[in-house]
C-alpha positions in Angstrom: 0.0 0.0 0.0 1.2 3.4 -0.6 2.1 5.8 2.1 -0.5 7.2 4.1 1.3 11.0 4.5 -0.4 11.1 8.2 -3.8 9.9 7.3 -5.8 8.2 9.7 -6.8 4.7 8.2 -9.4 2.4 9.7 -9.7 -0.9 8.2 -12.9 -3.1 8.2 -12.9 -7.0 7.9 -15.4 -8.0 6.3 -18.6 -6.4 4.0 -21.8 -8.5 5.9 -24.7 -7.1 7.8 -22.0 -5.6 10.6 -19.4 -4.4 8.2 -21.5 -2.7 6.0 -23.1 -1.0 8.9 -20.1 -0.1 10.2 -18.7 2.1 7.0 -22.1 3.2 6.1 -22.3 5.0 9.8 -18.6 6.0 9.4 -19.2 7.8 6.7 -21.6 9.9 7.9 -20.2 10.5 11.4 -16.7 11.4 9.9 -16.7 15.3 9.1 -15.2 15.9 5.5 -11.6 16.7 5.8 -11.4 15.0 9.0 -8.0 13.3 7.5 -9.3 9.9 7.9 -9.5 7.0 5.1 -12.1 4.2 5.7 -10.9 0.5 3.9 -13.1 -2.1 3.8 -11.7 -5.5 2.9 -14.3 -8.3 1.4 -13.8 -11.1 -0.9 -16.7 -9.8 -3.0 -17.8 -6.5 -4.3 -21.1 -6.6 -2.7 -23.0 -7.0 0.3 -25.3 -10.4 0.7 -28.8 -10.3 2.1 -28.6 -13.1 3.3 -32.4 -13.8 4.8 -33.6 -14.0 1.0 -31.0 -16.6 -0.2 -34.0 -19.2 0.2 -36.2 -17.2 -2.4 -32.6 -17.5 -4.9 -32.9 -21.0 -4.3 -36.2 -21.7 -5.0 -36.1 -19.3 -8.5 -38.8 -16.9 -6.7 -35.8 -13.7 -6.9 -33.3 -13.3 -8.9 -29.7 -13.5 -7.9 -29.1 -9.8 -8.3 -31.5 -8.6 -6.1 -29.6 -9.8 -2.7 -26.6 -8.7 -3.9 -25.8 -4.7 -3.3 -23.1 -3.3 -4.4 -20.3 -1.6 -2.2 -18.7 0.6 -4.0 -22.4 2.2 -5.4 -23.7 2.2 -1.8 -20.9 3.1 -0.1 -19.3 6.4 -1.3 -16.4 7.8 0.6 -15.1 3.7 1.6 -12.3 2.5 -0.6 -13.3 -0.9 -1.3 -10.6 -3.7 -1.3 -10.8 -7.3 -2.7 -9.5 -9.7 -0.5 -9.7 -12.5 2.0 -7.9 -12.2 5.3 -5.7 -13.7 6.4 -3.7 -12.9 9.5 -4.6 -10.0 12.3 -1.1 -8.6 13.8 -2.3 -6.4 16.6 1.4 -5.3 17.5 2.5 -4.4 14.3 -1.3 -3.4 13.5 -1.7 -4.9 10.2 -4.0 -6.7 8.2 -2.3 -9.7 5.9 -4.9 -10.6 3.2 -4.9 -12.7 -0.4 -6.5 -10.7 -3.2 -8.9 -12.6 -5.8 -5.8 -13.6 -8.0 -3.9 -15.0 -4.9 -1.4 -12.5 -4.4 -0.6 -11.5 -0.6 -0.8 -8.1 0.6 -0.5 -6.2 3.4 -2.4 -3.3 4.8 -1.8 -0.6 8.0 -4.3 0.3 10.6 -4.8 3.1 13.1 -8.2 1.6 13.4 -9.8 -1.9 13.0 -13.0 -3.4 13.1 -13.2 -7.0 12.8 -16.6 -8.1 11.4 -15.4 -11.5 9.9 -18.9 -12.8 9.8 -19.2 -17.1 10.4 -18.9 -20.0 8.7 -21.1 -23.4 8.0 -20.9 -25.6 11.6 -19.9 -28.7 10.6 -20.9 -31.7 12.8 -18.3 -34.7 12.9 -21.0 -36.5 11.0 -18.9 -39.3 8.4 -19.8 -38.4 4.8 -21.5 -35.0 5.2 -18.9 -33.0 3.9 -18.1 -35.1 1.1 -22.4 -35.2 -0.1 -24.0 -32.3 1.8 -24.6 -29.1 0.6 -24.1 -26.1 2.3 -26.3 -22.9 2.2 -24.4 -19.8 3.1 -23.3 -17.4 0.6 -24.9 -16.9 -3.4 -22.9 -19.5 -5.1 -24.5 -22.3 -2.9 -27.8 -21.0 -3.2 -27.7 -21.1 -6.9 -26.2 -24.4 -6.9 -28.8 -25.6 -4.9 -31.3 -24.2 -7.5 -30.0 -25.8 -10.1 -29.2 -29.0 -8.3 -33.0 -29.5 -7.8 -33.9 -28.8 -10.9 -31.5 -31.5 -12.2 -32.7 -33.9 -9.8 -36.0 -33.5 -11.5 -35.4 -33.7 -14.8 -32.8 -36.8 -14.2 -35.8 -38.5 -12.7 -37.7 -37.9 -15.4 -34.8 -39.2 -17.6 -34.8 -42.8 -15.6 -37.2 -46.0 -15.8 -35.4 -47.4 -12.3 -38.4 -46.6 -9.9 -35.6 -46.8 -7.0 -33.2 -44.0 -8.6 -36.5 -42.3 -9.8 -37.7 -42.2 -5.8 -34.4 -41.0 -4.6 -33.6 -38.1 -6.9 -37.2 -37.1 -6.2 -36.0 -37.0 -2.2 -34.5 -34.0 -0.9 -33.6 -33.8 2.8 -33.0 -30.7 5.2 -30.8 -31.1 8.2 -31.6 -27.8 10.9 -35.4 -26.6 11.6 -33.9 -23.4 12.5 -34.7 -20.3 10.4 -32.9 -21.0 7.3 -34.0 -24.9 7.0 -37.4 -24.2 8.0 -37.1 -21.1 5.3 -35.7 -23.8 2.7 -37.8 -26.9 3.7 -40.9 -24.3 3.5 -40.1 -23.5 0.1 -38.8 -26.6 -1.7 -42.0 -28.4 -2.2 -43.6 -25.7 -4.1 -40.5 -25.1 -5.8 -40.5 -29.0 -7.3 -44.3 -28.7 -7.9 -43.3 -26.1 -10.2 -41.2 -28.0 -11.9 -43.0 -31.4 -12.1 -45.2 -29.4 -14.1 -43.4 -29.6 -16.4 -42.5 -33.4 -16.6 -45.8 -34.7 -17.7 -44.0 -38.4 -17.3 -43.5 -38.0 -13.6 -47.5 -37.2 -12.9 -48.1 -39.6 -9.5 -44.2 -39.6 -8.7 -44.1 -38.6 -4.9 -41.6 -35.8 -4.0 -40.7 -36.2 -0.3 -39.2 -33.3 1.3 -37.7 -34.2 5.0 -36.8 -31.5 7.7 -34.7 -32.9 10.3 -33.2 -31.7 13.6 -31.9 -32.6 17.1 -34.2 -29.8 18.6 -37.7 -31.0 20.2 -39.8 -28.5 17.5 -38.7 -26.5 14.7 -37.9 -22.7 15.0 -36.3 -24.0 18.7 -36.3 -20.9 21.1 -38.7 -19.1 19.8 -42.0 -18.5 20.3 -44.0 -21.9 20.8 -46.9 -20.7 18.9 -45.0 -19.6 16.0 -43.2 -22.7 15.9 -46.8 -24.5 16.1 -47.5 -22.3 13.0 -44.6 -22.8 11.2 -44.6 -26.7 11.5 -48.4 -26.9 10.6 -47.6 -24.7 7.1 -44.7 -27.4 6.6 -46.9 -30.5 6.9 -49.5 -29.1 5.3 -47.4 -29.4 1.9 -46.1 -32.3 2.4 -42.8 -31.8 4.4 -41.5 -35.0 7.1 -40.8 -32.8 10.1 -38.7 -35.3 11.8 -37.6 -33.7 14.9 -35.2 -35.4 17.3 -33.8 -37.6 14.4 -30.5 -35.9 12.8 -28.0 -37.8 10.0 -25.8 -40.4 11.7 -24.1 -41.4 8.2 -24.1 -39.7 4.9 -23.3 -41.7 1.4 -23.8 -41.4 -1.9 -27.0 -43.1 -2.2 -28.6 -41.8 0.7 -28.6 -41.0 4.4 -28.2 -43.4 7.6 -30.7 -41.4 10.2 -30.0 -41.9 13.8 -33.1 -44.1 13.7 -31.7 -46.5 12.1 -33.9 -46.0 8.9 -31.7 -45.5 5.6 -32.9 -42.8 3.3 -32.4 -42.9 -0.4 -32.0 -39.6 -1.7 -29.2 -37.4 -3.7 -30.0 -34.1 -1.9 -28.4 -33.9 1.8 -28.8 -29.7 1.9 -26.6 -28.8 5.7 -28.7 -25.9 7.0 -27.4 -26.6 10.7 -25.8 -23.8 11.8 -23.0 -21.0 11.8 -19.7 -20.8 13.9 -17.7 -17.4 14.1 -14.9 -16.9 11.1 -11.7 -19.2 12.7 -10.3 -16.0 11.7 -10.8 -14.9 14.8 -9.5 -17.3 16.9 -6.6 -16.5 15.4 -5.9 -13.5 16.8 -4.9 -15.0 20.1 -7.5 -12.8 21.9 -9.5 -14.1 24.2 -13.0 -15.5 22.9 -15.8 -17.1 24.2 -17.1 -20.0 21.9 -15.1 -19.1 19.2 -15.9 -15.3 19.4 -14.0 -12.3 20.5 -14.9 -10.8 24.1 -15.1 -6.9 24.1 -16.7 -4.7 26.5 -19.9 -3.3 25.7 -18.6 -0.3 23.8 -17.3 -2.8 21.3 -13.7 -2.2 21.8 -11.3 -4.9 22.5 -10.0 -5.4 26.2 -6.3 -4.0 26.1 -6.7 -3.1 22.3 -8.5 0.5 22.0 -7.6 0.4 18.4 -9.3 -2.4 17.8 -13.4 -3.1 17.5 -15.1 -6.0 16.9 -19.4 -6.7 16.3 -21.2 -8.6 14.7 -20.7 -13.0 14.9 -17.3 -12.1 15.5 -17.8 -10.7 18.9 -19.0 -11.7 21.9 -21.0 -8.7 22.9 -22.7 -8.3 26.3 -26.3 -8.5 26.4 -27.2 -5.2 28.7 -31.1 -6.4 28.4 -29.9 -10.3 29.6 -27.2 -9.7 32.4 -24.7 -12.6 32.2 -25.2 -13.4 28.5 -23.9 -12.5 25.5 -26.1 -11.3 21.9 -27.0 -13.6 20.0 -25.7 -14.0 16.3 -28.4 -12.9 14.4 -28.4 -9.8 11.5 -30.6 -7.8 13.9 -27.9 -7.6 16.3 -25.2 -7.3 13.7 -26.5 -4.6 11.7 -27.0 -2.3 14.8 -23.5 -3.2 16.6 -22.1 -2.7 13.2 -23.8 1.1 13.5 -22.4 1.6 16.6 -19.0 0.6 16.1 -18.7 3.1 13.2 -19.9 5.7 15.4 -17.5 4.8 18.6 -14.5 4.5 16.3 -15.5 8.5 14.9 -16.1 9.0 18.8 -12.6 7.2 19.7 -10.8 9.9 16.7 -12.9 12.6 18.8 -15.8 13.2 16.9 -18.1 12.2 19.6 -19.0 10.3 22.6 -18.7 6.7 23.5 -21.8 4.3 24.0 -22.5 0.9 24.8 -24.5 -1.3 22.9 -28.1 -2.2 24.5 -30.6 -3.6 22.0 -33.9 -5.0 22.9 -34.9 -7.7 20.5 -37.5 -6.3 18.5 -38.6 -9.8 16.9 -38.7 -12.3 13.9 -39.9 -13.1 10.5 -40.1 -16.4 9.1 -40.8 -16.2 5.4 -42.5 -20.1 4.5 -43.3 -19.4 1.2 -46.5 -18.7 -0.9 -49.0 -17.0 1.3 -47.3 -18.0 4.2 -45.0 -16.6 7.3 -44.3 -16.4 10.8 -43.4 -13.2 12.8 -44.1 -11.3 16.0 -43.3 -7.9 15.2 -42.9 -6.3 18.7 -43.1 -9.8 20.2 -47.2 -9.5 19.1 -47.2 -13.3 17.0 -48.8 -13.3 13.5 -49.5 -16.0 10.8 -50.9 -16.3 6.9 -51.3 -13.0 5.3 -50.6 -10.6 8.2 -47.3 -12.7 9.3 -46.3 -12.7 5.4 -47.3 -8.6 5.0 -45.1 -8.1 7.8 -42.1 -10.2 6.5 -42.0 -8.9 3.2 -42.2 -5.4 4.9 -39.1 -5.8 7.0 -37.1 -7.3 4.1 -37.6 -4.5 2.2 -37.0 -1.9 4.5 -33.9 -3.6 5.7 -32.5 -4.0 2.2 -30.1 -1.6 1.6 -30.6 -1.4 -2.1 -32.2 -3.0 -4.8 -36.4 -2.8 -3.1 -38.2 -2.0 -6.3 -36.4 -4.7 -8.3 -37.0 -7.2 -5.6 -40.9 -6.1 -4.8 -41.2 -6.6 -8.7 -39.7 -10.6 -8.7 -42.5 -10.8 -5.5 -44.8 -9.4 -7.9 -44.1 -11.3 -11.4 -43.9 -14.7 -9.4 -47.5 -14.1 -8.0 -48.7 -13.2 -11.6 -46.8 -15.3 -13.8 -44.6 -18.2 -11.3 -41.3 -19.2 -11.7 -38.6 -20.0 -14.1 -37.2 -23.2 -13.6 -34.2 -24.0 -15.3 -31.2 -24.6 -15.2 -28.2 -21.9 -15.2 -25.5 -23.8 -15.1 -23.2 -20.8 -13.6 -21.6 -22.9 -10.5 -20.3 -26.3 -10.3 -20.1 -28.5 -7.5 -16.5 -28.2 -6.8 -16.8 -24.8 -6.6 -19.3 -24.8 -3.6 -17.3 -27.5 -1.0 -18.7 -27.5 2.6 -16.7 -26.0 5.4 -14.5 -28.8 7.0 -13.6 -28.4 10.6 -10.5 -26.1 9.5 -11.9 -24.1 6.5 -9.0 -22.6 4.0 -9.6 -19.0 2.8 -12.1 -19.8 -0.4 -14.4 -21.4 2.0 -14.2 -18.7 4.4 -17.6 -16.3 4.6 -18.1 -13.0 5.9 -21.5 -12.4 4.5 -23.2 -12.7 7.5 -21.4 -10.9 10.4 
């Protein structure tokens, strides 16, 4: 990097809900000429929104419409493309690989680590050689296409055993992104078997699994009710309790006992904070970074850290820590732009104290779940409510994505293939992901 000539630089890792946040509120609490230069590092040129990757998936939105881009959105940031790598806090640099795989380094008087999370991978035998993942855009659109071409192979077969498994598709996590997913497959394939005359009376299971007594576990019991009677309703085996002992190519070994013939294993399980910053040598808690409630690192007032990379207090739940959700990570992303401007002297210090405000579920057709200031709603209000919120949070792209919503009411969905990503491009985290697996969409 060329010299700075006594500029102040803060540096941002990582472009998800918490990133973004952060330089968007920089930005604007940053007076012009204030001598500063804000860096954001991100593998991609875009923020994700990732609560709408289901809709990708199911060929309800198109792929452009959850991807915003950074430099459009974010005037005043210098954007950098790049996956990091290494955090020196004495020297107080950031080591990081550029899309072409060339190293680099870059100098801080600032930091904020928002390194987002990662796919949890449980030390299942065969998952991460036949699941697939569902964390970023490329797996989404994978996914789309791989169901698609489960179809149409299906229709391509007279073997009433390999018919019945490519027609199988099975879900592992009932938490909001399986249930999302799960919610939305079987009227994704209905869509399609319209089109394959010669599979008319071919069953299409769809099975959501999960270790957790009911799905949407935690939340609100009558929304979880809800959301399970929507899911059985079209179809769906809620099989809670029951989770993948072994994975093969054939199919999956449940810990029931029962083996499951199917080509589709889709890992919606869970997230774990970016390994990234465990590296670090700071002290975390689970895997994520302990700061004080002002979002600064203990013994590091240089350095910040929100989002699923930190372990912030919970000032509304004494003893506990947020959780990692985009709620929380958008607003401690706000707040750490503005305590970093406050920690250059451009005003005060706060701590971060959110009270949750809810959820929203999104299951698909006329369907959702949310409680909107903790008041729970289903069917048509619930789904009002959801779409609402998505496009409000959205930081770009609204009027392209209410018009998807609109054109797949009037005229459904396209369903073919688009051939853009390969398997081998979309690998599921192992337990010590390298740096093209790494994600920080989310955090």
């Amino acid at each position: 990097m060329p010299a700075r000539n006594g500029t102040t630089r803060i540096v941002i890792v990582g472009g998800g809900f918490a990133g973004y946040q952060a330089a968007r509120s920089l930005t604007r609490a940053l007076p012009a000429g204030s001598g500063t230069e804000i860096v954001l590092v991100n593998p991609m040129d875009y923020f994700l929104y990732l609560p709408l990757l289901p809709e990708v998936a199911a060929a309800v939105l198109d792929p452009r419409r959850v991807t915003v881009s950074l430099p459009a959105t974010l005037p005043g940031v210098r954007l950098v493309l790049g996956e990091v790598t290494s955090v020196s806090l004495e020297e107080r640099r950031v080591s990081y690989t550029d899309p072409e795989g060339i190293a680099h380094g870059l100098d801080y008087d600032r930091l904020i680590l928002a390194a987002g999370s990662v796919n949890k991978l449980l030390p299942i035998p065969g998952v991460a050689e036949h699941a697939h993942g569902f964390r970023d855009l490329a797996e989404a659109l994978y996914l789309r296409d791989h169901v698609i071409r489960q179809v149409e192979l299906a229709d391509s077969t007279t073997d009433p055993d390999e018919r019945a498994a490519r027609c199988t598709f099975v879900v592992v996590g009932a938490g909001y992104t399986g249930t999302e997913v799960a919610a939305q497959g079987p009227l994704f394939t209905d869509a399609i078997m319209a089109n394959h005359p010669h599979l008319r009376g071919q069953q299409v299971r769809w099975l959501l699994l999960d270790l957790a007594p009911a799905v949407l576990p935690g939340l609100d019991p009558r929304l979880s009710r809800a959301a399970d009677r929507v899911l059985r309703r079209r179809g769906v085996e809620v099989r809670m309790e029951v989770s993948v002992r072994e994975a093969t190519r054939s199919g999956v070994h449940l810990t029931t006992g029962e083996f499951v013939p199917t080509r589709s294993l889709i890992w919606c399980v869970g997230v774990r904070p970016d390994p990234l910053v465990e590296d670090t040598g700071l002290p975390t808690q689970k895997g994520r970074l302990l700061v004080e409630p002002t979002l600064v690192v203990p013994g590091h007032p240089e350095v910040f850290a929100c989002g699923d990379a930190a372990a912030v207090p919970d000032l509304t739940r004494p003893g506990q820590v947020t959780a990692m959700t985009a709620q929380h990570a958008t607003r401690q992303g706000t707040l750490a732009g503005r305590n970093v401007a406050a920690s250059l002297g451009y005003g005060r210090m706060r701590r971060y104290k959110h009270h949750d405000l809810g959820f929203v579920v999104d299951l698909g057709g006329t369907q959702a779940a949310a409680n909107p200031l903790h008041i729970p709603l289903s069917g048509w209000p619930a789904k009002a409510v959801t779409r609402g919120y998505h496009l409000i949070s959205m930081p770009g792209n609204r009027i392209r994505t209410a018009a998807d919503w609109i054109l797949d009411a009037a005229v459904g969905r396209q369903s073919v293939q688009l051939g853009l990503v390969r398997s081998a491009a979309v690998p599921l985290d192992t337990a010590e992901p390298g740096p093209v697996q790494r994600s920080v969409a989310s955090g």
